[in-house]
C-alpha positions as CSV (number, residue, x, y, z in Angstrom):
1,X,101.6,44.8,67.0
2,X,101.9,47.6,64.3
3,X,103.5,45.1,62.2
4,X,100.4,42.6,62.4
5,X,98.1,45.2,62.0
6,X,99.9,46.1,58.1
7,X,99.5,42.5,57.5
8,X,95.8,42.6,58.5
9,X,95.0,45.6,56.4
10,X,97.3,44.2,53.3
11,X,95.2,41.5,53.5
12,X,91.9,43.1,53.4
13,X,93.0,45.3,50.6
14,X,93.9,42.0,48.4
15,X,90.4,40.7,49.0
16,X,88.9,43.5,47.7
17,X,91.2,43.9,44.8
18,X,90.2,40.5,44.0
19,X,86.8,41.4,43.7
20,X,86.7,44.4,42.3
21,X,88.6,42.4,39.8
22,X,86.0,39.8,39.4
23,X,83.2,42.8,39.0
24,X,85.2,44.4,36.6
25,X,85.8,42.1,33.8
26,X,82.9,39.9,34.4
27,X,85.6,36.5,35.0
28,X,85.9,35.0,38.1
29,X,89.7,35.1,40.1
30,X,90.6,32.0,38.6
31,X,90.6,32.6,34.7
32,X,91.0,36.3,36.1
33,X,94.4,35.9,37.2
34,X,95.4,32.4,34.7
35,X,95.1,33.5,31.0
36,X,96.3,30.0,30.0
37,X,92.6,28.9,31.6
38,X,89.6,29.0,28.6
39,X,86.5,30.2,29.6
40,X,83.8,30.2,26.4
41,X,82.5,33.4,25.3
42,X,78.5,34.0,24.4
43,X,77.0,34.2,21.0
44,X,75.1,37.5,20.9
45,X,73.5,38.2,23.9
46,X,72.2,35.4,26.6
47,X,68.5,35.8,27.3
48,X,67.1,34.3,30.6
49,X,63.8,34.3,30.4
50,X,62.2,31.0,30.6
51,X,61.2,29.6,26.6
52,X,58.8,26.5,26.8
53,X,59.2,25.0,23.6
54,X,63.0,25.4,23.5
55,X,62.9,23.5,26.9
56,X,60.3,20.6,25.4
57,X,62.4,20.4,22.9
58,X,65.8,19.9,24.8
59,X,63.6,17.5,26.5
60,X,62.6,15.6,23.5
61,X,65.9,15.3,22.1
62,X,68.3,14.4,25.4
63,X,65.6,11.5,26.3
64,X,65.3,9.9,23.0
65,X,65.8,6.2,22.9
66,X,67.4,6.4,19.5
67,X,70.2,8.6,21.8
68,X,70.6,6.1,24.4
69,X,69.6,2.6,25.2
70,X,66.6,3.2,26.2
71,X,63.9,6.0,26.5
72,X,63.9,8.5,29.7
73,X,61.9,10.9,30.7
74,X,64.1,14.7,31.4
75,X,63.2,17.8,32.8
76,X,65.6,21.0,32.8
77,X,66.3,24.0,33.9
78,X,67.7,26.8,31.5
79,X,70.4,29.3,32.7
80,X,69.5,31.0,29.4
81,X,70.3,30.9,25.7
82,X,72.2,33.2,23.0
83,X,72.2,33.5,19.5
84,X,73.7,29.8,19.0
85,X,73.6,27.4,21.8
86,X,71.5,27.0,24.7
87,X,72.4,25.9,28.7
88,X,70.5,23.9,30.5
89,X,70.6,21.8,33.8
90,X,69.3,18.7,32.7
91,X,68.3,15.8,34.8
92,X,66.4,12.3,33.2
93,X,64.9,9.3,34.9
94,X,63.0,6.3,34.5
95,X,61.5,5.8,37.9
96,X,60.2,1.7,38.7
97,X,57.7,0.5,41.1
98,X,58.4,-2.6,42.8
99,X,55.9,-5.6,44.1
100,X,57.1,-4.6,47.4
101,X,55.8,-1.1,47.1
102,X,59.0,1.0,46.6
103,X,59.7,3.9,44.0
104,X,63.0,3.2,42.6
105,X,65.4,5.3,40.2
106,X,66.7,2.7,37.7
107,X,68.5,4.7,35.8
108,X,69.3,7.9,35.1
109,X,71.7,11.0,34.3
110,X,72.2,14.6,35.1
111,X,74.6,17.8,34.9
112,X,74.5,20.8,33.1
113,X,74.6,20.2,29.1
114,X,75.2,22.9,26.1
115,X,72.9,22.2,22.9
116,X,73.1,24.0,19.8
117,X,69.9,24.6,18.1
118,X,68.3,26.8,15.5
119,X,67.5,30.1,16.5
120,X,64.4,30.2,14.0
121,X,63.1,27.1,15.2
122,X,64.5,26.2,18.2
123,X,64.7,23.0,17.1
124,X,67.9,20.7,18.8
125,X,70.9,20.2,16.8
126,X,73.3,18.7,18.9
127,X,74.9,18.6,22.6
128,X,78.1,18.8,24.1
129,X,78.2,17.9,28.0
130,X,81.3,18.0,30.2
131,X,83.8,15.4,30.7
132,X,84.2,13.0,33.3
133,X,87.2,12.6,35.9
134,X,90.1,14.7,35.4
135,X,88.9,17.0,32.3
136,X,85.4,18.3,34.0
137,X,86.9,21.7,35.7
138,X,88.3,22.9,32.2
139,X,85.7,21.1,30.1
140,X,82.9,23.1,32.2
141,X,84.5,26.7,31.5
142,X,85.3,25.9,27.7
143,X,81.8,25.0,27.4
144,X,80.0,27.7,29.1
145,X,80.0,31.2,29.3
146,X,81.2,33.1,32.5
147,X,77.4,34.4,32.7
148,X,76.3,30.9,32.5
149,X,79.4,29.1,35.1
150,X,78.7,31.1,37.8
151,X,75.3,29.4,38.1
152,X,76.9,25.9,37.9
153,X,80.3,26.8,40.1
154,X,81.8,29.3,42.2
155,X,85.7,29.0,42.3
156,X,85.0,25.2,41.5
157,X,82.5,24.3,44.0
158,X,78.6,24.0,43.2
159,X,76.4,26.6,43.7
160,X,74.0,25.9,46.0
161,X,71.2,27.6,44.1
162,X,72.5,24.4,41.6
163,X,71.4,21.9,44.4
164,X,68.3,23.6,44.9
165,X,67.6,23.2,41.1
166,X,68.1,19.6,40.7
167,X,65.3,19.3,43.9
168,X,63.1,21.0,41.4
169,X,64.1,18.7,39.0
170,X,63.6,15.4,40.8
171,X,60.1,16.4,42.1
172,X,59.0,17.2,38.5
173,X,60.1,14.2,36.9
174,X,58.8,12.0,40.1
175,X,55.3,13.4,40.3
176,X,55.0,12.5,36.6
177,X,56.4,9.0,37.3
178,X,53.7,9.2,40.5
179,X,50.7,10.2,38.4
180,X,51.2,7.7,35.8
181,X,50.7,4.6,38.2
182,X,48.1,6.4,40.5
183,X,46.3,9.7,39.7
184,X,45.8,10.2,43.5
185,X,48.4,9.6,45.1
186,X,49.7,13.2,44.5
187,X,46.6,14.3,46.5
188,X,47.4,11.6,49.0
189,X,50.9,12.8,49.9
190,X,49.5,16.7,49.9
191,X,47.4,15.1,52.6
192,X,50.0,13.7,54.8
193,X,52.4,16.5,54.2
194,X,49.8,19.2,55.6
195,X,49.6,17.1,59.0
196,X,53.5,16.2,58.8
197,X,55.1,19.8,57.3
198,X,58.4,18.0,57.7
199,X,57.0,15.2,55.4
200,X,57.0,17.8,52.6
201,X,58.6,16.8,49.6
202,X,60.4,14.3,51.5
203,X,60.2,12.1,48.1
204,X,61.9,14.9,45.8
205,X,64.8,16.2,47.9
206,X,68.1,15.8,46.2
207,X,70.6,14.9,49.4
208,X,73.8,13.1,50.2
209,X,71.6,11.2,52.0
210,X,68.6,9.9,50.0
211,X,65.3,10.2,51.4
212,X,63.2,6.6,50.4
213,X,59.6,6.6,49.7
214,X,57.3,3.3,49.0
215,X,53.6,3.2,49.1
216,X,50.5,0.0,48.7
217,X,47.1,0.5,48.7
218,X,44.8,-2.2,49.7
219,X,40.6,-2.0,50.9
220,X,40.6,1.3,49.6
221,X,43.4,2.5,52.3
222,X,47.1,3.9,51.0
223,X,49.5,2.6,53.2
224,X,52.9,5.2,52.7
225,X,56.6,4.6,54.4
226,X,58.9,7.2,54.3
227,X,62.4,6.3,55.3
228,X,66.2,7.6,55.0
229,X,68.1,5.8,52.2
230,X,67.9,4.2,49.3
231,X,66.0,0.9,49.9
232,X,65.7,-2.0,47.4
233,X,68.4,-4.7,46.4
234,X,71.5,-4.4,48.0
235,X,70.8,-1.2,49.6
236,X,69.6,0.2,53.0
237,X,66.7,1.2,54.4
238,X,66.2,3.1,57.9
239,X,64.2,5.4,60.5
240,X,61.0,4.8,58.5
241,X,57.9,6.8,59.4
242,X,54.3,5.0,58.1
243,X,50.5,5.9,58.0
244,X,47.3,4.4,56.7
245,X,45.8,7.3,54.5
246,X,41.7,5.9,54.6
247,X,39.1,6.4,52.4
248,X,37.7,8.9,54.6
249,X,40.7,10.9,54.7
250,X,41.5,9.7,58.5
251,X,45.4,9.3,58.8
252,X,47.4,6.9,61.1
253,X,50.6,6.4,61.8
254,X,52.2,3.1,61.8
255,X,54.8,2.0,64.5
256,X,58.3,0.8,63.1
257,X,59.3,-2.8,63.7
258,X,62.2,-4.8,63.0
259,X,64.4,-2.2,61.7
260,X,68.8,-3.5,61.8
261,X,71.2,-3.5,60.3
262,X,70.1,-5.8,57.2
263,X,67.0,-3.9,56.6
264,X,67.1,-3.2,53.1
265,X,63.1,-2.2,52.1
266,X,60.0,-0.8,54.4
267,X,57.0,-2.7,54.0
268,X,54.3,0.2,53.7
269,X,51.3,-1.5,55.3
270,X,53.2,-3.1,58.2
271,X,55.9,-1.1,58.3
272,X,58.6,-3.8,59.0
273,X,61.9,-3.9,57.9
274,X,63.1,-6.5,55.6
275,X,65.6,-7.8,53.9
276,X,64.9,-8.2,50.1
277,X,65.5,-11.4,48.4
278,X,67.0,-11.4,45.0
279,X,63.6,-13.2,43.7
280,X,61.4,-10.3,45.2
281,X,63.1,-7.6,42.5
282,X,60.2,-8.0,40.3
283,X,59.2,-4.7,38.6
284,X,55.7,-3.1,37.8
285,X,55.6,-0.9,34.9
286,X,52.8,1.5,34.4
């Protein structure tokens, strides 16, 4: 018994080596206890405070369709900047509406991204984001400071503060997308939300399981379907919820019908499942 209580109080006594270790020198255990690990050292001093036009411009610069195939729109986050480079969470989308009524992602990218950029102007200058695959864990700690990684990772595993940022994120960069093909349908969904609290910012929530959203409006009514998954071609769609919204601001809700297996959009003014023909996959672009 004496002997199990030693091991107990060895153990505890570890722990808290470990982090007073971590405190001390400002690493985590990892590169802490592995010199052979990199971990990128700041330029100057990192400043947190939130910096508008450094952020437009990071915004600018990552969504340019002279960068990539075609133009996106990108929102970010800044864990701060120093004297050289600057660390953002960047996410960037270009959002579709389809005939049927759905809200689809297309494309788009995210992760955390280091850009260099002139400390006089702030303008852009390059980027350098992590590798893919294998090289990510070492390419993420030779690319950010330790003040910056521990918003990103702790011992490897993403924050959850990180998660909560990407919501933040997604709901920016879709309530732009929203506004552009109906100025109010923003007010609309504040509507519905208010009566429904769990309905609130069900389209913007960043999940393992996606939350679907789809919306028609026809004789002055909007006709919204919210619904778990992804919905659209080749995808799923299920446990939809619908309402009319009317002109008069009355809302009511829609009953679910032939929801299975094959289900692969809601139809927002019915609110039937249905399985989406290749033909159907017709875009409308604001």
């Amino acid at each position: 018994m004496k002997n199990i209580k030693r091991i107990v109080i060895a153990v505890i006594l570890v722990i808290l080596l470990l982090i007073g270790i971590r405190i001390y020198i400002g690493k985590d255990i990892l590169v802490a206890l592995i010199p052979s690990i990199e971990q990128a050292q700041l330029v100057g001093k990192l400043t947190t405070k939130p910096n508008k036009v450094l952020s437009d411009n990071i915004n600018k610069y990552y969504g340019s369709s002279s960068r990539w195939y075609q133009a996106w729109d990108c929102a970010n986050i800044l864990y701060g900047y120093d004297d050289k480079y600057a660390y953002a969470l960047m996410q960037c989308s270009r959002y579709v509406y389809q005939e049927y009524g759905g809200v689809e992602e297309e494309s788009g990218i995210s992760g955390a991204v280091r850009f260099e950029y002139d400390k006089n102007t702030f303008e852009i200058k390059g980027d350098q984001a992590p590798e893919d695959g294998g090289g990510l864990a070492s390419s993420e700690r030779r690319l950010f400071p330790f003040e910056v990684y521990k918003h990103l990772k702790y011992e490897g595993i993403q924050t959850v503060d990180n998660i909560q940022r990407f919501n933040i994120l997604t709901k920016e960069l879709k309530q732009k997308f929203f506004n552009s093909i109906d100025p109010k349908l923003l007010s609309i969904l504040e509507a519905v939300s208010l009566k429904y609290p769990e309905l609130k910012d069900w389209p913007y929530n960043y999940s393992e399981v996606p939350n679907g959203f789809g919306f028609k409006v026809q004789n002055g009514s909007y006709y919204l379907a919210y619904f778990k998954g992804i919905g659209g071609r080749n995808n799923y769609a299920y446990d939809p919820k619908c309402f009319e919204v009317k002109s008069d601001s009355q809302i009511l809700e829609i009953k679910a019908s032939n929801i299975d297996s094959t289900t692969s959009i809601i139809d927002p003014i019915s609110c039937k499942g249905i399985s989406l023909p290749f033909e159907l996959d017709r875009r409308i672009n604001p």
